[in-house]
N, C-alpha and C positions, 0 to 999 in steps of 0.2 A: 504494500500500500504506500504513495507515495504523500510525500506534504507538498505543501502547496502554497500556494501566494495568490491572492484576488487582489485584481484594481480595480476603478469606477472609472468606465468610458461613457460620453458623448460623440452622437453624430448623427449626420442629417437622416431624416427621416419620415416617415406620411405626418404632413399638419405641421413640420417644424423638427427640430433637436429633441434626438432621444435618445437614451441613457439604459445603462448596462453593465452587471459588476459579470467582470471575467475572472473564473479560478482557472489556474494551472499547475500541473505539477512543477514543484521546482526544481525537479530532476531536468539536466540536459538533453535537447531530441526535439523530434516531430510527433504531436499526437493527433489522435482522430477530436475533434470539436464537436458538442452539441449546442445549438441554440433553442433558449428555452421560452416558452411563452405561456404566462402566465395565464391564470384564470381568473372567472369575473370580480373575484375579490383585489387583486392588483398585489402586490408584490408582496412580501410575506416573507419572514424568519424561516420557516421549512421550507419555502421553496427555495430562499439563496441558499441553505444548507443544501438542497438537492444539488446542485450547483458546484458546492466544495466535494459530494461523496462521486459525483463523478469523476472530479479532476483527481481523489484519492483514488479512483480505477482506472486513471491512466486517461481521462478525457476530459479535455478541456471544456470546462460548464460556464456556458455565454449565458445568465439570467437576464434577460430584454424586459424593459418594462415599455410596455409598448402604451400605456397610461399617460407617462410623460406632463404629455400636452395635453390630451383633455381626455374623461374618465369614457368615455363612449365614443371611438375613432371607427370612423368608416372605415369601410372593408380595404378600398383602394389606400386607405391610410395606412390601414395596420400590412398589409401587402409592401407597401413600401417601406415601410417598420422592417419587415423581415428583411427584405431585399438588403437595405441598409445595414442588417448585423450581420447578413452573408461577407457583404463590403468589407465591412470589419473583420471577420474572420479567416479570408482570404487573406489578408492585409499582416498575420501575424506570424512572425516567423517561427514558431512552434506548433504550427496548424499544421498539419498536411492535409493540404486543399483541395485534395479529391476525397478527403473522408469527414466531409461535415455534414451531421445530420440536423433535420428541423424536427423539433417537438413540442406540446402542448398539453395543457390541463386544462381540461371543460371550455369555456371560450378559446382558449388560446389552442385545445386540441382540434376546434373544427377552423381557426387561423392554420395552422398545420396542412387542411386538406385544401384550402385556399391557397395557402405558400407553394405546398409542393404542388398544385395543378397549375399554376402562376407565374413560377422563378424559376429558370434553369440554372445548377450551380451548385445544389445542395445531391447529397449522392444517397441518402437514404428516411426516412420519418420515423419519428414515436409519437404515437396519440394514446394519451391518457383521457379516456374517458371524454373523448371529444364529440362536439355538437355538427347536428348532421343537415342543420337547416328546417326548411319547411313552411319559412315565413314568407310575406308578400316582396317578391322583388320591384325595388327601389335602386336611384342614384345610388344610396349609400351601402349597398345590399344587392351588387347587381349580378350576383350568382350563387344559386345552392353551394355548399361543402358537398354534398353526396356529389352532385354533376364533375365538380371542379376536382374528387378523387378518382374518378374515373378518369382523367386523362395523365393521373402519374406512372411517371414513367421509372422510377428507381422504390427499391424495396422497403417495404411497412413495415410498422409494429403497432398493431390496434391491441389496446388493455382495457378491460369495460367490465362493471357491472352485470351482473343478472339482475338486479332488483336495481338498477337505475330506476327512478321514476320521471326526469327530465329527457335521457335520450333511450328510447327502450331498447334494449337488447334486439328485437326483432327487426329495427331499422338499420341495427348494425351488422344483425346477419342477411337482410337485403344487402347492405352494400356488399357485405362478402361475398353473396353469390352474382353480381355483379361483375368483382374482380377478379373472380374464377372464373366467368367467362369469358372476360377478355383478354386471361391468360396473364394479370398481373403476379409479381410478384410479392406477398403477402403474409403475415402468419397472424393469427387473433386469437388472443386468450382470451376466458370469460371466466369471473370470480362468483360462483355461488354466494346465494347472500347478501349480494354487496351493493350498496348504494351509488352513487354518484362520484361523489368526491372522496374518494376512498384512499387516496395514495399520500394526502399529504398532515402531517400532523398537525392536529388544533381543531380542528374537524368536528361537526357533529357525526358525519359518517366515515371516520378515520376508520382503517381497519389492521392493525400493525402488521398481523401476517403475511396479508394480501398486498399491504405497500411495500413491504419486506420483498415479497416473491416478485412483483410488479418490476422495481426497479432492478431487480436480478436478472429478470427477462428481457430489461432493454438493454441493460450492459453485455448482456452475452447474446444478442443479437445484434449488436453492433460490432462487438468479436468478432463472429460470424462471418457477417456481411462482408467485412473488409479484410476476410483473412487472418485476420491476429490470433494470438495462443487463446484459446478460450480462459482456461483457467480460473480461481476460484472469484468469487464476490463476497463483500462483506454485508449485513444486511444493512439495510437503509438506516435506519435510528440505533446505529451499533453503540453509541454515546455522541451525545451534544456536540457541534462540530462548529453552528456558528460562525459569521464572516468578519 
């Protein structure tokens, strides 16, 4: 497990300047990057700890607050939000810039299926528990998540609920049987039990196991993805980590 070191970056992005604490390990090298996007509660103690437990597994953890500028950023905003920390993470020389993933939590998970059907650049996705659309398209709203994951072209990680009662399990096995047929590449867990907002602590629907297994499942699918030693994980709330 490596330590680590976060900074607080700025830079341009939908609506104006946005802002992002980067951990990485302090070990010398190239690691694979994940960019994170937060959900509708906006930035959060567990989630920039998610942030440092991935740079302690060897991945550079971008937490994006794509809030910044104002609490509700249109789509083509937060698209540019992401676009903008891709920028940035190309931009660092501890990246290797063909292994940066985009991920998300509940809002920022169906940002995720808007990023990756939107931006070419990023080489693979984790959506935790992301929203799948459904509502009236608008200016600010000008395309479903479900539509906009159908034309990703680099590999998923979907983590969801059974007992979501915001995005139901059954919309997410529609979208599955969607990107099986059109031959994406994909893999989706599904947590018995499990509410919504399951993976990050402070939660009324925290679930330790399940965030535990969750974030196990994206680090070792980003192993995976890219080749690397698979090798062990620690769990997520292994002790207080703190930025």
């Amino acid at each position: 497990m490596y330590e680590t070191i976060t900074e607080h970056v700025r830079f341009p992005g939908g609506g104006g300047e946005q802002e992002a604490w980067i951990t990485r390990p302090a070990a010398p090298g190239q690691f694979p990057a994940i960019v994170m996007c937060h959900g509708r509660n906006g930035v959060t103690d567990p989630y920039l700890d998610v942030a440092v437990r991935f740079a302690e597994e060897g991945i550079v953890g971008i937490a994006l607050n794509y809030f910044t500028v104002e609490t509700d950023p249109s789509d083509p905003d937060e698209i540019a939000s992401m676009a903008g920390a891709l920028k940035v993470a190309q931009g660092l020389e501890y990246v290797r810039t063909d292994q940066i993933v985009l991920s998300g939590y509940c809002r920022g998970g169906g940002m995720t299926y808007l990023g990756l059907g939107n931006i070419e650049g990023f080489a693979a996705g984790v959506v935790w528990h992301g929203g799948l659309g459904g509502g009236e398209i608008t200016a600010r709203h000008p395309e479903q998540q479900f539509d906009a994951a159908l034309r990703i072209q680099v590999p998923i990680i979907i983590l969801h609920g059974m007992s979501d009662p915001g995005v139901s399990i059954q919309r997410v096995f529609e979208l599955a049987q969607r990107l099986n047929e059109l031959g994406k590449r994909f893999e989706l867990k599904a947590y018995w039990g499990t509410r919504h907002a399951f993976t990050l602590p402070g939660g009324g629907d925290y679930v330790p196991e399940h965030a535990d297994d969750a974030f196990r499942e994206a680090v070792l699918f980003i192993r995976r993805t890219f080749g690397l030693p698979v090798g062990t994980v620690n769990p997520l709330t292994r002790q207080p980590v703190g930025v």
